[in-house]
C-alpha positions as CSV (number, residue, x, y, z in Angstrom):
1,X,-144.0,-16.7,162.4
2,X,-147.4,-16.6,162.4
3,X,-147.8,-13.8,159.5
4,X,-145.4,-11.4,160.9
5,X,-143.0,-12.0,158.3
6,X,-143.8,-9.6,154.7
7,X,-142.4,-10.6,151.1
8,X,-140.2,-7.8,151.5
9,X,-138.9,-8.9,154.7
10,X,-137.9,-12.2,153.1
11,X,-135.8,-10.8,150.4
12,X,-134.3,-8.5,152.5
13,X,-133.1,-11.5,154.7
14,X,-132.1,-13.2,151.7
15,X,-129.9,-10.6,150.9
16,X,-128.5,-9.9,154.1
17,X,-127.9,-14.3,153.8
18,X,-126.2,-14.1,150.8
19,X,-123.5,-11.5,152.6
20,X,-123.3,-13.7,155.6
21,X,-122.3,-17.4,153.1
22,X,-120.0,-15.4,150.7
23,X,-116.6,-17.1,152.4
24,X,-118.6,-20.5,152.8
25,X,-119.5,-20.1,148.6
26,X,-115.7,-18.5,147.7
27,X,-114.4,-22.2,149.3
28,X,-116.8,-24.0,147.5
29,X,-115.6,-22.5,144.5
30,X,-112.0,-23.2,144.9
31,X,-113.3,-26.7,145.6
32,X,-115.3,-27.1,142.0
33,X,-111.9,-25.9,140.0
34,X,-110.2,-28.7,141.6
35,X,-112.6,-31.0,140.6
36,X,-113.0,-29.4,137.4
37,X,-109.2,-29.6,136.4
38,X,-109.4,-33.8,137.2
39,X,-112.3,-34.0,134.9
40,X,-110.7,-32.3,132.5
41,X,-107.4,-33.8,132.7
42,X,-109.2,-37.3,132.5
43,X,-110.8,-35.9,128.9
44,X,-107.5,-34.8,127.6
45,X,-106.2,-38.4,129.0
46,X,-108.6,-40.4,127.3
47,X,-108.3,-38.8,123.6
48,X,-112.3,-37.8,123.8
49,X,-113.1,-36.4,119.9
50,X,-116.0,-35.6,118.1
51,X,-116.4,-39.4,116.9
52,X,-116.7,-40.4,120.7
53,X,-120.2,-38.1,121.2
54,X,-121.9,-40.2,118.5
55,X,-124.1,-43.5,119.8
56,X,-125.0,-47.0,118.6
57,X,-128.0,-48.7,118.5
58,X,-128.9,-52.7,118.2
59,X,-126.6,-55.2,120.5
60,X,-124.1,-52.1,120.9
61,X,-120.9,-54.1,119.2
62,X,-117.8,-52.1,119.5
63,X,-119.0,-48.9,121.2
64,X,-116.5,-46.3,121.3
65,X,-118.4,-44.1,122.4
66,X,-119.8,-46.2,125.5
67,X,-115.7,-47.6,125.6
68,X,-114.3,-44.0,126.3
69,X,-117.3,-42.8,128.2
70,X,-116.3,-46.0,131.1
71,X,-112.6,-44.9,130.7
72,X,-114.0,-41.3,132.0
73,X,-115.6,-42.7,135.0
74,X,-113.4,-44.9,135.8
75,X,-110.8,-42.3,135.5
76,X,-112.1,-39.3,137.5
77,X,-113.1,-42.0,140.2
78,X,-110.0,-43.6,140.4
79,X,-111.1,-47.4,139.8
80,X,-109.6,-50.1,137.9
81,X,-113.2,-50.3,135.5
82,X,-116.6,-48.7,135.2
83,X,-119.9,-49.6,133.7
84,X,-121.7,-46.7,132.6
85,X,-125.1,-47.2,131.2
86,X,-128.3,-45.1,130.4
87,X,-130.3,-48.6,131.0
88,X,-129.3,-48.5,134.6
89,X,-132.3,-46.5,135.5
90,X,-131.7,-44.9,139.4
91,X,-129.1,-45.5,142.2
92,X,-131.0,-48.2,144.0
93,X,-130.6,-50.4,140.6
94,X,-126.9,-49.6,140.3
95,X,-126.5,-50.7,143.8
96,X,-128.4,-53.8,143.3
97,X,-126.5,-54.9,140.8
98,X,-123.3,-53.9,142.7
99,X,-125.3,-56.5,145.9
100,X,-126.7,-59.2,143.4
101,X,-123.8,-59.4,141.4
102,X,-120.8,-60.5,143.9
103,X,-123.0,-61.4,146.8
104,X,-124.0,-65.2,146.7
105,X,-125.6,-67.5,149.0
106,X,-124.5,-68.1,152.2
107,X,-122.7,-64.6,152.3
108,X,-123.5,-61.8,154.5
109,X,-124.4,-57.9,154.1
110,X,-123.3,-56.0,156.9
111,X,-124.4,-52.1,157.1
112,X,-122.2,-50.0,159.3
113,X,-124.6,-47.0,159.7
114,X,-127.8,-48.5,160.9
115,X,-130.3,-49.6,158.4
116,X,-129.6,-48.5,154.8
117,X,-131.6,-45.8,152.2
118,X,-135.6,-46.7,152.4
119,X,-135.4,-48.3,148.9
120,X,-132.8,-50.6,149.8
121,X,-134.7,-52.4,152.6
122,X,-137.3,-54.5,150.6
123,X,-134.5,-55.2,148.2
124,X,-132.4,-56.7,150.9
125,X,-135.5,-58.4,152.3
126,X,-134.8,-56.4,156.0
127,X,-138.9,-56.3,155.3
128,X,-141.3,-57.5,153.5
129,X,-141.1,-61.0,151.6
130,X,-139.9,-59.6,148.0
131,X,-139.8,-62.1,145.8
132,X,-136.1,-62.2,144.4
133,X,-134.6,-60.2,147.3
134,X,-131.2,-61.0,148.9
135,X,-133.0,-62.7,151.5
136,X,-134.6,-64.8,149.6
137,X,-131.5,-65.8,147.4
138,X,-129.9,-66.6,150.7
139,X,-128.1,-63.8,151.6
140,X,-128.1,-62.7,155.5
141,X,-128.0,-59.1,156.5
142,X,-126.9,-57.6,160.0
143,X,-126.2,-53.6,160.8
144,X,-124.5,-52.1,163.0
145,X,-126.2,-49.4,164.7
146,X,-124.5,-45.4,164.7
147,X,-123.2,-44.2,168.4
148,X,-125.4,-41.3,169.8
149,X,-123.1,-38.7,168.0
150,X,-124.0,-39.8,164.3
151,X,-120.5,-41.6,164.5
152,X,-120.0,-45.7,163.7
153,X,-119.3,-47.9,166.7
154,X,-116.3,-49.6,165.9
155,X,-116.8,-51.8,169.1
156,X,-120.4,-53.1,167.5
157,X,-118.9,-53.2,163.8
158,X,-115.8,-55.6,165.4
159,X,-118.6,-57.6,166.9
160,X,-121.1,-58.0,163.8
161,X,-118.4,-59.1,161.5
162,X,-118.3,-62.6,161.2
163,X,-116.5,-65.4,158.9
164,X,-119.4,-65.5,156.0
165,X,-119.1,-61.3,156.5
166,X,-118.8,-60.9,152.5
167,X,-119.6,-57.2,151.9
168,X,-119.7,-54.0,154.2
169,X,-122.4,-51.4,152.8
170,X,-121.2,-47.4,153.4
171,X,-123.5,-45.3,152.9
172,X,-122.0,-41.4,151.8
173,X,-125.3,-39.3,151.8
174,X,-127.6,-38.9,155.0
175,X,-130.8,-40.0,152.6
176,X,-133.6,-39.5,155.0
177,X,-132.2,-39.1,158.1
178,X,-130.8,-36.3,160.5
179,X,-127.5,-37.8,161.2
180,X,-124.6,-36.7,159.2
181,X,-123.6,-37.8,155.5
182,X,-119.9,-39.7,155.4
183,X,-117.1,-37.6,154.7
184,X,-113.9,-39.0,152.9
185,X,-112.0,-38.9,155.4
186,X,-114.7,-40.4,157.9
187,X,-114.7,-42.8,154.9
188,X,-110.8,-43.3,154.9
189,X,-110.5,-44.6,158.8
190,X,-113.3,-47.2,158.9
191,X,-111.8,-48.9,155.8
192,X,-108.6,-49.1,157.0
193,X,-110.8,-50.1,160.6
194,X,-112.5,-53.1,158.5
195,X,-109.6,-54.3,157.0
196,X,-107.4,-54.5,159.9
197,X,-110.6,-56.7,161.8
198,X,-110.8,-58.9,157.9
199,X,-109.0,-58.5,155.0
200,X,-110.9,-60.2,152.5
201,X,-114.3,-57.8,152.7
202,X,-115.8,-56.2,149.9
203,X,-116.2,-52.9,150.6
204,X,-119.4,-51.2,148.9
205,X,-120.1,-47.9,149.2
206,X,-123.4,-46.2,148.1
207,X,-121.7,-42.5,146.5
208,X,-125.2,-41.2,145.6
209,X,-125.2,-37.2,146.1
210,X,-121.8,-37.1,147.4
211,X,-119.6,-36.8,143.9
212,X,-117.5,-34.0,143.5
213,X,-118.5,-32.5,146.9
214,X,-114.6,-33.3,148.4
215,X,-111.4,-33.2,146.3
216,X,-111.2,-37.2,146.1
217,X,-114.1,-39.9,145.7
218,X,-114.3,-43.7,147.9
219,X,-112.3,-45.5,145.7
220,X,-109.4,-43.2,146.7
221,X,-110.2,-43.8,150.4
222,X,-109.7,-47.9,150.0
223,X,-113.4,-48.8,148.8
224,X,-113.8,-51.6,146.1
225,X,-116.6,-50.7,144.5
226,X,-119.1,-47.4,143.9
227,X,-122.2,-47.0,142.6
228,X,-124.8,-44.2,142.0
229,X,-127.4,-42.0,139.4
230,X,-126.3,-40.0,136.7
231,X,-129.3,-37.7,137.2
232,X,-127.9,-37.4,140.7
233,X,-124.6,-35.0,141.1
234,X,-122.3,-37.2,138.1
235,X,-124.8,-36.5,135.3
236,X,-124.4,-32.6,135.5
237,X,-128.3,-31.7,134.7
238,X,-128.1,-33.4,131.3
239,X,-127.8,-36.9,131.7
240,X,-132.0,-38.0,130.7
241,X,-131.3,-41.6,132.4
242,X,-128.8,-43.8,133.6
243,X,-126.1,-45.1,136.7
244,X,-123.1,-46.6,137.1
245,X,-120.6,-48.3,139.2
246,X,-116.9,-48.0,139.6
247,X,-114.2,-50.1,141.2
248,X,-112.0,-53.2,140.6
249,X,-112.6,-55.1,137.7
250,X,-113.5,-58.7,138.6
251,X,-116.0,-57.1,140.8
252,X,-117.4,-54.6,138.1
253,X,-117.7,-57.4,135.8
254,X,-119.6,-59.5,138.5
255,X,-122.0,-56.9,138.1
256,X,-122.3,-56.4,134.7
257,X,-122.8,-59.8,134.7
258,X,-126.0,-59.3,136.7
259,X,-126.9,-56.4,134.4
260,X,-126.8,-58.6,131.5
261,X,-125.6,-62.2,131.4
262,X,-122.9,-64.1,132.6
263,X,-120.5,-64.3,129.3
264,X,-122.1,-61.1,127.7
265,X,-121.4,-58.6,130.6
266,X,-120.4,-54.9,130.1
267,X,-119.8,-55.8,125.6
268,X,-123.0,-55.4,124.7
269,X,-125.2,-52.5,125.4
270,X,-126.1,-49.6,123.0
271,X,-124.6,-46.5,123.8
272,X,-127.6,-44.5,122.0
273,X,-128.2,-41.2,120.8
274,X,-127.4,-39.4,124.2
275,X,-124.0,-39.8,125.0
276,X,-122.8,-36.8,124.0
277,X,-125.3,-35.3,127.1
278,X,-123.5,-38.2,129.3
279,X,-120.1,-36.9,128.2
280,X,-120.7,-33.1,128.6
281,X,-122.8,-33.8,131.6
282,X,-119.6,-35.3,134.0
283,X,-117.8,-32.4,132.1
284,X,-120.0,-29.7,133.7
285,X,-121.0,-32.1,136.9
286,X,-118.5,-30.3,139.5
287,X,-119.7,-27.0,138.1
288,X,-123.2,-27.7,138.7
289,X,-122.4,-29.7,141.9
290,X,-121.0,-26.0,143.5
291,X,-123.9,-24.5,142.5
292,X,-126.1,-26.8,144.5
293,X,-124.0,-26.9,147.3
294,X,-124.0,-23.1,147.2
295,X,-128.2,-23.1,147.4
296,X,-128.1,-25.7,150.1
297,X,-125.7,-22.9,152.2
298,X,-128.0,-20.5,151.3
299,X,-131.2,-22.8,152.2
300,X,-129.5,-23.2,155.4
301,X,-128.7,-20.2,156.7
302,X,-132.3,-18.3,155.5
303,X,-134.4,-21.1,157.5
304,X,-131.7,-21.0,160.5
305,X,-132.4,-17.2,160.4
306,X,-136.1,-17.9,160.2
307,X,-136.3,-20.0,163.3
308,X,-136.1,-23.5,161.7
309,X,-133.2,-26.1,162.2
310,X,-131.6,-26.3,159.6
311,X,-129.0,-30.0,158.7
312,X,-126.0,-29.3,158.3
313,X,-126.0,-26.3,159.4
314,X,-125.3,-23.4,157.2
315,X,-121.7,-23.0,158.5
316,X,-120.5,-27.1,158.8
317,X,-118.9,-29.1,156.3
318,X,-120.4,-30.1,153.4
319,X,-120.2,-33.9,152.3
320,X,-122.9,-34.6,150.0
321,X,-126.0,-32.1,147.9
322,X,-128.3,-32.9,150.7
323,X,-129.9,-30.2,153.1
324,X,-132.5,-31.2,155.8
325,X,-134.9,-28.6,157.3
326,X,-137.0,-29.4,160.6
327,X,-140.2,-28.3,159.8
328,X,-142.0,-29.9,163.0
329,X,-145.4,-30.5,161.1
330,X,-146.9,-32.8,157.7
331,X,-148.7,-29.3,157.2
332,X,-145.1,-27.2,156.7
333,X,-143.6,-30.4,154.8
334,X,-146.7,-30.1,152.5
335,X,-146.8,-26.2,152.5
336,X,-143.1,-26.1,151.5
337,X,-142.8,-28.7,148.7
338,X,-145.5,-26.4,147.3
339,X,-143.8,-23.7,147.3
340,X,-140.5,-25.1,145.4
341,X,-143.0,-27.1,142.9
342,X,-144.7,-23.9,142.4
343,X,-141.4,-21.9,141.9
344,X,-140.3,-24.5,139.3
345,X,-139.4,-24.1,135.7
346,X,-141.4,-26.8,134.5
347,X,-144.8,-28.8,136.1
348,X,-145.1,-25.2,138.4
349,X,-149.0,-25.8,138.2
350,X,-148.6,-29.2,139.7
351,X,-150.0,-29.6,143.8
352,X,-147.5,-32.1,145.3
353,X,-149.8,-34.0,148.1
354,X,-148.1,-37.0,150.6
355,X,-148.9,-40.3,148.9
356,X,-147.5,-44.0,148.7
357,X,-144.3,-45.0,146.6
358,X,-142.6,-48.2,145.6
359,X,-140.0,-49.0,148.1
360,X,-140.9,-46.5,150.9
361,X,-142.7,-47.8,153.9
362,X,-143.8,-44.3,154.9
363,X,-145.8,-41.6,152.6
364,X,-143.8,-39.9,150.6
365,X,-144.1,-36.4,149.4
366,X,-142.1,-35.1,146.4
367,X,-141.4,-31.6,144.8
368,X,-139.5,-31.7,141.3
369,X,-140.4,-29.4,138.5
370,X,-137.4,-31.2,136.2
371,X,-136.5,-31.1,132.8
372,X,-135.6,-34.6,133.7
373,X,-138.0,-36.4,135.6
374,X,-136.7,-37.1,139.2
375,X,-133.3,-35.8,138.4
376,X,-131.9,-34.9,141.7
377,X,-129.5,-32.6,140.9
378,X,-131.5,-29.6,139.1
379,X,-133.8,-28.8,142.6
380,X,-136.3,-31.2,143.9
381,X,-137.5,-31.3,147.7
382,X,-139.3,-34.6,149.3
383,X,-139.6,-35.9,152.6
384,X,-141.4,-38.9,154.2
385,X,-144.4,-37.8,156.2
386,X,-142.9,-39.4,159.4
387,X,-141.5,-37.5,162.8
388,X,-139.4,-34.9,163.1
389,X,-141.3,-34.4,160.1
390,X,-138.2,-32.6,158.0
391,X,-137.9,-31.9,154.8
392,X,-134.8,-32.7,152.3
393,X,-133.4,-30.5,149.5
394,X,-131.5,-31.7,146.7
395,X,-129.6,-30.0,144.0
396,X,-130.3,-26.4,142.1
397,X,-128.0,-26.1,138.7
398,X,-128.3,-22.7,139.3
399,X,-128.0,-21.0,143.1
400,X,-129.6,-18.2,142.0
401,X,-133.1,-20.5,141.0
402,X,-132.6,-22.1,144.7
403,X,-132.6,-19.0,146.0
404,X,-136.0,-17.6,144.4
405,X,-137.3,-21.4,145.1
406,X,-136.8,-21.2,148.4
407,X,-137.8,-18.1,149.6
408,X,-141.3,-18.9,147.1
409,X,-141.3,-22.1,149.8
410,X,-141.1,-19.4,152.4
411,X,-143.8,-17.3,151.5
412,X,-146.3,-20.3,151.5
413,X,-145.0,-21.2,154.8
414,X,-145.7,-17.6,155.8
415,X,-149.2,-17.6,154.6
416,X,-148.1,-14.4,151.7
């Protein structure tokens, strides 16, 4: 805008924005008590008392606690078993242990959506020469590649499965990419697609940002097994650490077995002193998920009205926390991380710059004043410092703090 754009003018817009989402928020609202009731029904279910908030320590004998927290999860997802666990320490080690634990040699990966989230691909061994990776274990890996429209080419998926075809990996979230996140429904048809080409897949899907966005989660949709971050979307701002997977129990316990040891599995592990914040934290999680989704409208609609592209759009249906912005330049990626770490409640003094992370192959650039370190879901804003040079949004407990965050990301954009 070149400086034509005053402080003033950008709260005026954001007010004039707020008028012009107020259906779009009303319908995410109705969404979060629907999701709120099935948590809470699933409390009620499982018995949860005052004895069940309280951890262990050691080898984790006998945890109740850690017991009814996995009934939860498995529970609100809709899955035979869970594994919940603050020791799982981000999505990409939940998934690995979902990929290690029932993949074996001579089985295949195959991706459906192109090439999977950047910190999956050394894991995998698509690059690099990892030691430990699929790759190396002797797993193969094939993907299918997306149609021009963002949608899966079920004439290429028919042709890349193949008889040693073990596990099928579905991605929910659009990670670092333009094209659109998976809805359930979008979710629904390619299972039933797969299974109709070969019955006896494993079919993994990657649920990391997309929780409690939709009224029902993969399981429900015909997937075997789930995994993703409790400081992501299931953690509700208050999880400090963990991840977990979901789905039917020999394959849960495959992985658990890769979490541990084969004949120790999911029996040990010490619930801690936090479980009460993983309990309460699913309790509030579709809560907190509507008010992110409800700052990613809002993020959408004040850059659209700025002149930026904004993905999804403002007005399109929301299927995980995600919300892209086309920037065009590293300068405005820079300029706008700035301007959420700046707005933040903690680390605001911090100067995010592009620099080089474990797992990525391009610089990375990351904005996340957090009360818990990388947690997703309370507002954080990275992006890769690659073309169209966008940036992503994640989370915002409160809409109100993504609004002032955003419009501080404006104003260093502006130049006020």
């Amino acid at each position: 805008m070149g400086g034509s754009v005053t402080r003033n003018h950008l709260y005026k817009l954001a007010e004039e924005v707020e008028e012009e989402i107020r259906d779009i928020c009303h319908d995410i609202e109705k969404s979060a008590f629907i999701n709120h009731k099935k948590v809470l029904d699933q409390f009620i279910r499982a018995g949860i008392c005052d004895f069940h908030l309280k951890g262990s320590t050691g080898y984790g004998y006998n945890d109740s606690a850690r017991d009814k927290l996995e009934e939860l999860y498995s529970g609100v997802f809709r899955a035979e078993s869970a594994l919940v666990r603050g020791q799982i320490v981000s999505g990409t080690h939940a998934i690995a242990l979902c990929l290690f634990g029932v993949l074996r040699p001579g089985d295949e990966l195959l991706s459906v959506q192109g090439a999977p989230y950047d910190t999956l691909v050394k894991m995998i061994g698509i690059r690099g020469n990892e030691p430990g990776s699929l790759k190396e274990l002797g797993v193969t890996y094939r993907q299918a590649e997306l149609l021009k429209d963002g949608a899966p080419d079920l004439i290429g998926i028919k042709k890349a499965l193949r008889p040693k075809t073990r596990m099928v990996y579905i991605q929910r979230s659009r990670g670092y990419s333009l094209e659109p996140s998976t809805s359930i429904n979008k979710i629904t048809s390619l299972i039933r697609f797969l299974r109709d080409c070969k019955r006896d897949l494993v079919i993994f899907v990657d649920n990391c940002y997309g929780e409690f966005v939709e009224h029902s989660e993969p399981i429900e949709a015909g997937a075997d097994l789930i995994a993703g971050s409790l400081i992501k979307n299931p953690g509700g701002g208050l999880a400090p650490s963990g991840g977990y997977l979901a789905g039917k129990t020999d394959l849960v316990n495959m992985a658990a077995n890769r979490w541990t040891a084969p004949g120790v599995g999911s029996e040990i592990g010490p619930s801690l002193d936090f479980i009460r914040l993983l309990c309460q934290g699913l309790y509030m999680a579709p809560r907190c998920v509507a008010e992110a989704l409800q700052g990613a409208v809002f993020t959408a609609r004040f850059f659209e009205r700025l002149g930026y592209q904004a993905i999804p759009s403002y007005s399109e249906p929301r299927t995980d926390i995600i919300q892209a912005v086309v920037l065009g330049t590293e300068e405005k990626i820079i300029k706008f991380c700035k301007g959420i770490q700046s707005a933040s409640p903690v680390d605001s003094g911090a100067s995010p710059e592009p620099g080089d992370m474990p797992g990525y192959e391009n610089k990375i650039i990351m904005a996340a004043g957090t009360f818990i370190q990388g947690a997703s879901l309370e507002l954080s804003a990275d992006a890769p410092i690659r073309h169209p040079y966008a940036v992503y949004l994640q989370g915002g407990l409160s809409r109100y703090y993504t609004r002032l965050a955003v419009i501080n990301a404006a104003e260093k954009l502006e130049g006020i």
